[in-house]
mmCIF file of the N, C-alpha and C atoms, coordinates in Angstrom:
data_MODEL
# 
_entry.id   MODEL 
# 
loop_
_atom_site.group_PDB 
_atom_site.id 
_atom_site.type_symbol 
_atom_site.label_atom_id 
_atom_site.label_alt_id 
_atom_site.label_comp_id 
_atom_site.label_asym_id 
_atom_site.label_entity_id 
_atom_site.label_seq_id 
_atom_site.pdbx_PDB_ins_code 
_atom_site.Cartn_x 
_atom_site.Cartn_y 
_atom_site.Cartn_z 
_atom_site.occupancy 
_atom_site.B_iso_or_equiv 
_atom_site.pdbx_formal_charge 
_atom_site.auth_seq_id 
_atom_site.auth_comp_id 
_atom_site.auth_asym_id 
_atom_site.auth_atom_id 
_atom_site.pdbx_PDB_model_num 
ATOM 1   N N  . UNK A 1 1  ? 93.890  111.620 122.139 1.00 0.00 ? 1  UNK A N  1 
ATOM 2   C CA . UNK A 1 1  ? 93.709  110.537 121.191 1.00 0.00 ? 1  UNK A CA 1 
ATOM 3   C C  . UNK A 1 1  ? 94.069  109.223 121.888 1.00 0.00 ? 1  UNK A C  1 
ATOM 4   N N  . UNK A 1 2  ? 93.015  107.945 121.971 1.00 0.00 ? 2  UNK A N  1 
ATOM 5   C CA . UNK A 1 2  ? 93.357  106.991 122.153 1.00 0.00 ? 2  UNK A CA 1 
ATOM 6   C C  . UNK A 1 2  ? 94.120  105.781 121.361 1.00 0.00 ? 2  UNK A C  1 
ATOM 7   N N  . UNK A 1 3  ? 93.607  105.966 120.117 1.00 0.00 ? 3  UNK A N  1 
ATOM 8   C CA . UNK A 1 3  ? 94.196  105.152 119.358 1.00 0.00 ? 3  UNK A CA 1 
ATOM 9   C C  . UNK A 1 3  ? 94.459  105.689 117.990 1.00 0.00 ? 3  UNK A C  1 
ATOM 10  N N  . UNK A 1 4  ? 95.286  105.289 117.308 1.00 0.00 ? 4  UNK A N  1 
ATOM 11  C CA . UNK A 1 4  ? 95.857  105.426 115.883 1.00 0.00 ? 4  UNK A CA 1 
ATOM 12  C C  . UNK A 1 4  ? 95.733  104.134 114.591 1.00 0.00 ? 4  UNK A C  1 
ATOM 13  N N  . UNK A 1 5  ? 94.908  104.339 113.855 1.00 0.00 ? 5  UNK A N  1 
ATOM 14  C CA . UNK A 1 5  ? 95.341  103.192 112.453 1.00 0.00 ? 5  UNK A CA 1 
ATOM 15  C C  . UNK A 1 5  ? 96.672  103.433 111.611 1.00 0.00 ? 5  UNK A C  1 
ATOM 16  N N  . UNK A 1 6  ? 97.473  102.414 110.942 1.00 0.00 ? 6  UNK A N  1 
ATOM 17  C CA . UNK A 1 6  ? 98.428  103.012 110.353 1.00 0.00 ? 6  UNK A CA 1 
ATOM 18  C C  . UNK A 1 6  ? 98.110  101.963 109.248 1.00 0.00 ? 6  UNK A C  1 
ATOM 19  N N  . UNK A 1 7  ? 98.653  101.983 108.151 1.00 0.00 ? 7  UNK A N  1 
ATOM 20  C CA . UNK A 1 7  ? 98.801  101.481 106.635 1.00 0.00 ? 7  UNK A CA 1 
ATOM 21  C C  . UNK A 1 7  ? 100.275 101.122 106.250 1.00 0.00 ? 7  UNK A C  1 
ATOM 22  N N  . UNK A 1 8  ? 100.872 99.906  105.902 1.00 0.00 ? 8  UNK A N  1 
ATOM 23  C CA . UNK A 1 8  ? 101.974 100.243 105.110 1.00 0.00 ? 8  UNK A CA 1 
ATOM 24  C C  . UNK A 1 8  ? 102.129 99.137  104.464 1.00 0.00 ? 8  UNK A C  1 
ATOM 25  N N  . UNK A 1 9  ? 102.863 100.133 102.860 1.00 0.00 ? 9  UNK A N  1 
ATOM 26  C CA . UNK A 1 9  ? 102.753 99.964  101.752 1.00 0.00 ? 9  UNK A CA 1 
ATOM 27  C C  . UNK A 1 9  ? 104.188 99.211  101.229 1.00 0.00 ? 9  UNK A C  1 
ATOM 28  N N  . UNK A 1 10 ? 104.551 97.340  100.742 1.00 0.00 ? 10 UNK A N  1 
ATOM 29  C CA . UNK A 1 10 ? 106.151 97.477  100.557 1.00 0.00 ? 10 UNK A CA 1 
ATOM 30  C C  . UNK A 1 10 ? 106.107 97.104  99.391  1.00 0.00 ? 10 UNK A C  1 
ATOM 31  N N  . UNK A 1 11 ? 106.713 97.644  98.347  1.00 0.00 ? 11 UNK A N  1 
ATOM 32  C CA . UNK A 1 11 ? 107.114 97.933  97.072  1.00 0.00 ? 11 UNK A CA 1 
ATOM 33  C C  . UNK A 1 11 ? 108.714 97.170  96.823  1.00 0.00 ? 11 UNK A C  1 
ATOM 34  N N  . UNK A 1 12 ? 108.648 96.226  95.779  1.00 0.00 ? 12 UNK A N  1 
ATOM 35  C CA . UNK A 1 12 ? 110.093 95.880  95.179  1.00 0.00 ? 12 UNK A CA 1 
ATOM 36  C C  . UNK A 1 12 ? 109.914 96.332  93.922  1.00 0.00 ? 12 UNK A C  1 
ATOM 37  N N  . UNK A 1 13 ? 111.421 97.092  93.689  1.00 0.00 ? 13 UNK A N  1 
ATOM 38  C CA . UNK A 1 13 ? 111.984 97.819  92.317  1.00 0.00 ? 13 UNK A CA 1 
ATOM 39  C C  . UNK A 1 13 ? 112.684 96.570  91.636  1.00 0.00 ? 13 UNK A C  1 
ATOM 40  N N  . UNK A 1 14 ? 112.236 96.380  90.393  1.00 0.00 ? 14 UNK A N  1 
ATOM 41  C CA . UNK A 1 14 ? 112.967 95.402  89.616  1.00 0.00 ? 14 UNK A CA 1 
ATOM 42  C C  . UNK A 1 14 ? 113.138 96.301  88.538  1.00 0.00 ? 14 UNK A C  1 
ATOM 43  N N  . UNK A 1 15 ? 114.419 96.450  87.191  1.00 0.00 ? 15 UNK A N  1 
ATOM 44  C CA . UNK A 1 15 ? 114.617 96.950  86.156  1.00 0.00 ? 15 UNK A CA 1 
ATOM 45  C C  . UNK A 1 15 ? 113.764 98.349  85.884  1.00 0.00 ? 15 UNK A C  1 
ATOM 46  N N  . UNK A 1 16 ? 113.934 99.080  87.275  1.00 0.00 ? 16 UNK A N  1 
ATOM 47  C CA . UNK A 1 16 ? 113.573 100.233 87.336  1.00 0.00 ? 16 UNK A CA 1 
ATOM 48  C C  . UNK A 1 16 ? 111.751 100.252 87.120  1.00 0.00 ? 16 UNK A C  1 
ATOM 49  N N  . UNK A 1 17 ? 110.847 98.660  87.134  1.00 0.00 ? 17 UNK A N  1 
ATOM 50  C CA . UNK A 1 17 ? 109.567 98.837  87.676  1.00 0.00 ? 17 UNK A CA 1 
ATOM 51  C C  . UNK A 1 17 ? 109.395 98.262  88.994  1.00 0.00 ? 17 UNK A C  1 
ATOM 52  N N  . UNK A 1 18 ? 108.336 99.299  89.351  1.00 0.00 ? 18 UNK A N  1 
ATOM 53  C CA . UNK A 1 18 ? 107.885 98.979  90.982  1.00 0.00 ? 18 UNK A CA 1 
ATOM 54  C C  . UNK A 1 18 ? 106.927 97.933  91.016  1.00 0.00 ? 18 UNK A C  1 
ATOM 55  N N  . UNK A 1 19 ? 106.530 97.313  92.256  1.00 0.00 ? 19 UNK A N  1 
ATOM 56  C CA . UNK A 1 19 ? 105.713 96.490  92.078  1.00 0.00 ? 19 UNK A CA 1 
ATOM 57  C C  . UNK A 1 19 ? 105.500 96.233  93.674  1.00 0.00 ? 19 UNK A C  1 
ATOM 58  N N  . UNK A 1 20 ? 103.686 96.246  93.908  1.00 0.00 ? 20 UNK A N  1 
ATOM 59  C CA . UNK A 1 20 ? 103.584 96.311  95.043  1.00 0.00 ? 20 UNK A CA 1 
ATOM 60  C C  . UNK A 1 20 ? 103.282 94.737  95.349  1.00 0.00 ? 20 UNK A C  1 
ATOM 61  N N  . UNK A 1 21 ? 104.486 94.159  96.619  1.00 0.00 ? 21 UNK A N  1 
ATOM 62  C CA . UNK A 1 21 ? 103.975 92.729  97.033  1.00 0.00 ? 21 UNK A CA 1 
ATOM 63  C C  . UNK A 1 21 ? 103.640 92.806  98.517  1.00 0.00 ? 21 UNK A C  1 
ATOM 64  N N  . UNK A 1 22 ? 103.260 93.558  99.242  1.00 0.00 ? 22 UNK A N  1 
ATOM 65  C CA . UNK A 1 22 ? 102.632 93.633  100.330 1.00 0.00 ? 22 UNK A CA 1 
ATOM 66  C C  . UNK A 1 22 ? 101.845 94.685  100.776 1.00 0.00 ? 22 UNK A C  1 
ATOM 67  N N  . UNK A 1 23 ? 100.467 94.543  101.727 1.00 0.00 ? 23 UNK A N  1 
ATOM 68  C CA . UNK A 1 23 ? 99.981  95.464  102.453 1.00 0.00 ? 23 UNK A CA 1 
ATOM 69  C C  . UNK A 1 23 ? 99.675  95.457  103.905 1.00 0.00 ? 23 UNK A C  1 
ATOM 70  N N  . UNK A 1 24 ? 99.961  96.121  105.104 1.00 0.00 ? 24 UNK A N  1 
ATOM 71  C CA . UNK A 1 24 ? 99.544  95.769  105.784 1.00 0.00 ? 24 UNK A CA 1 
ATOM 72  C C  . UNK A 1 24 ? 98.625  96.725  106.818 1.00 0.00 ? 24 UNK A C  1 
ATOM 73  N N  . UNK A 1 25 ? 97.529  96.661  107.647 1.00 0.00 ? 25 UNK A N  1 
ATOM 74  C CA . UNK A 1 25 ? 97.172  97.666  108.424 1.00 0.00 ? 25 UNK A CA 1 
ATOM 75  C C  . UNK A 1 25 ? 96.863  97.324  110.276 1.00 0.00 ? 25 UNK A C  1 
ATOM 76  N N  . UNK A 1 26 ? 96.905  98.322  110.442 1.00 0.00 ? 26 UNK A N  1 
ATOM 77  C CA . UNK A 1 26 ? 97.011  97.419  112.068 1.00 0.00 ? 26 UNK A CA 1 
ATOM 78  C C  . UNK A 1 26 ? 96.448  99.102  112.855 1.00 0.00 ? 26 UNK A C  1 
ATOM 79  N N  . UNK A 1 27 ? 96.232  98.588  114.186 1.00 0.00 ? 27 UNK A N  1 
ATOM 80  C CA . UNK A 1 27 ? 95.477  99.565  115.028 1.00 0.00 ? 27 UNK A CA 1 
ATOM 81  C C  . UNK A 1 27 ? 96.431  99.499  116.428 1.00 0.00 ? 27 UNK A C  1 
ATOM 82  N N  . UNK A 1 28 ? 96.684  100.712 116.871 1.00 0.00 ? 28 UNK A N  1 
ATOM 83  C CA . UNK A 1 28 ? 97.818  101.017 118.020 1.00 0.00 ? 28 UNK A CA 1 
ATOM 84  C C  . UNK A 1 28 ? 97.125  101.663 119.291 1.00 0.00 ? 28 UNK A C  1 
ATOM 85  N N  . UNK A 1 29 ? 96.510  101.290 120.109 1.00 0.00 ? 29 UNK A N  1 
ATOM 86  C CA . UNK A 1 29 ? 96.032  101.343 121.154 1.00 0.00 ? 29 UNK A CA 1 
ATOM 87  C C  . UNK A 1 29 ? 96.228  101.874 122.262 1.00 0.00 ? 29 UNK A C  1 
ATOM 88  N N  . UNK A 1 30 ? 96.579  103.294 123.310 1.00 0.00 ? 30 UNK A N  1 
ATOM 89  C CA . UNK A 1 30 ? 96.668  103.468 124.362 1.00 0.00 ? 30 UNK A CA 1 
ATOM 90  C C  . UNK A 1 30 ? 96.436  102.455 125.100 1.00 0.00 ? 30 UNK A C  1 
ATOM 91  N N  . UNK A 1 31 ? 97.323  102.099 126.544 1.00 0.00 ? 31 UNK A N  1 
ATOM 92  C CA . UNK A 1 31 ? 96.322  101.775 127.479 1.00 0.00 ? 31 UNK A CA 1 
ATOM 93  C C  . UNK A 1 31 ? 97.005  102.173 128.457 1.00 0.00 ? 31 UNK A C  1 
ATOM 94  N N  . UNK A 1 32 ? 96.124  102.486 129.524 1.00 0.00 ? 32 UNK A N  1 
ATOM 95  C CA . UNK A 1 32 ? 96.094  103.212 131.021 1.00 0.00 ? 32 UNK A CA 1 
ATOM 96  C C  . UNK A 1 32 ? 95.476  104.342 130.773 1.00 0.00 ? 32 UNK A C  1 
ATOM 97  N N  . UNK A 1 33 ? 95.438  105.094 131.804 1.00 0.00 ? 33 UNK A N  1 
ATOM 98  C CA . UNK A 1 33 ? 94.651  106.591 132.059 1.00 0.00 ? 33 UNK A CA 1 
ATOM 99  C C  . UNK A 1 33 ? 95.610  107.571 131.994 1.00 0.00 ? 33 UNK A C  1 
ATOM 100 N N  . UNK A 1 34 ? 97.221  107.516 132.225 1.00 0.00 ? 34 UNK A N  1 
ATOM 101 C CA . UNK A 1 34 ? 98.015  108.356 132.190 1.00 0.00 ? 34 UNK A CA 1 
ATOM 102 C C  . UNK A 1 34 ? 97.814  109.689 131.097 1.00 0.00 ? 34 UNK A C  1 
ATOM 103 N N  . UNK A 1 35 ? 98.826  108.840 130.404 1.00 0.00 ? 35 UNK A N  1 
ATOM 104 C CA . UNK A 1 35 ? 98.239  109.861 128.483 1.00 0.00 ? 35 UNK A CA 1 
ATOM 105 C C  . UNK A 1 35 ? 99.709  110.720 128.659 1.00 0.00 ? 35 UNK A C  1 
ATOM 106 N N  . UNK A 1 36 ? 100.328 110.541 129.451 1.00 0.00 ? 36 UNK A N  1 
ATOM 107 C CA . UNK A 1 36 ? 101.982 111.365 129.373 1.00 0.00 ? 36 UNK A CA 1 
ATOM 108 C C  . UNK A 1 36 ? 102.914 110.654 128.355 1.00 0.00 ? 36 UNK A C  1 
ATOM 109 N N  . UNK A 1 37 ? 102.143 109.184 127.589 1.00 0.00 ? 37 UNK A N  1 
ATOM 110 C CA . UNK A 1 37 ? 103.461 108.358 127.109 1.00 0.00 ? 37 UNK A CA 1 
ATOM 111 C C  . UNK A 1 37 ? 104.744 107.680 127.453 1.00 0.00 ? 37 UNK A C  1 
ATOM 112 N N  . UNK A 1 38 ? 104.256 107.579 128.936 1.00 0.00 ? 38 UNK A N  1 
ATOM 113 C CA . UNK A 1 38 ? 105.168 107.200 130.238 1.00 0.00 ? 38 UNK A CA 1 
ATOM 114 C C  . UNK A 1 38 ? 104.616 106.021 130.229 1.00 0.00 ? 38 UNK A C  1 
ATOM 115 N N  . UNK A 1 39 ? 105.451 104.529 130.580 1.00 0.00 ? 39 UNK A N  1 
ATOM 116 C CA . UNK A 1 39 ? 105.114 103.435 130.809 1.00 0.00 ? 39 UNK A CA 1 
ATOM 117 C C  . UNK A 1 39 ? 104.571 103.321 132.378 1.00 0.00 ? 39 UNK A C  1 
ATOM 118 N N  . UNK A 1 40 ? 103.158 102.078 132.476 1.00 0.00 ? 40 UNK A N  1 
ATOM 119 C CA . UNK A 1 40 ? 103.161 102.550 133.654 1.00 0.00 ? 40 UNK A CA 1 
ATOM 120 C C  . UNK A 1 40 ? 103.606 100.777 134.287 1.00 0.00 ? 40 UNK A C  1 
ATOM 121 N N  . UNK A 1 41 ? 103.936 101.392 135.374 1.00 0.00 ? 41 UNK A N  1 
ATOM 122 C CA . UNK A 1 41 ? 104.954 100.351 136.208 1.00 0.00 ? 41 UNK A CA 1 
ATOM 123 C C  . UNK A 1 41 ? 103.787 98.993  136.924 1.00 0.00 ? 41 UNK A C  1 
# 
């Protein structure tokens, strides 16, 4: 796998209701040829 999307969701609890005031999504990218998860120098 080269890359991953992720989602996240932040929720504030007031008087025991939730309420969603943010979203965000973003994309996480390999790079190099390695693929061990080793930084390369």
């Amino acid at each position: 796998m080269t890359h991953a999307t992720c989602q996240c969701d932040v929720f504030v609890t007031d008087g025991g209701a939730e309420r969603l005031v943010a979203v965000a999504q973003g994309t996480i990218t390999r790079i190099g040829e390695g693929g061990s998860g080793e930084p390369h120098a």
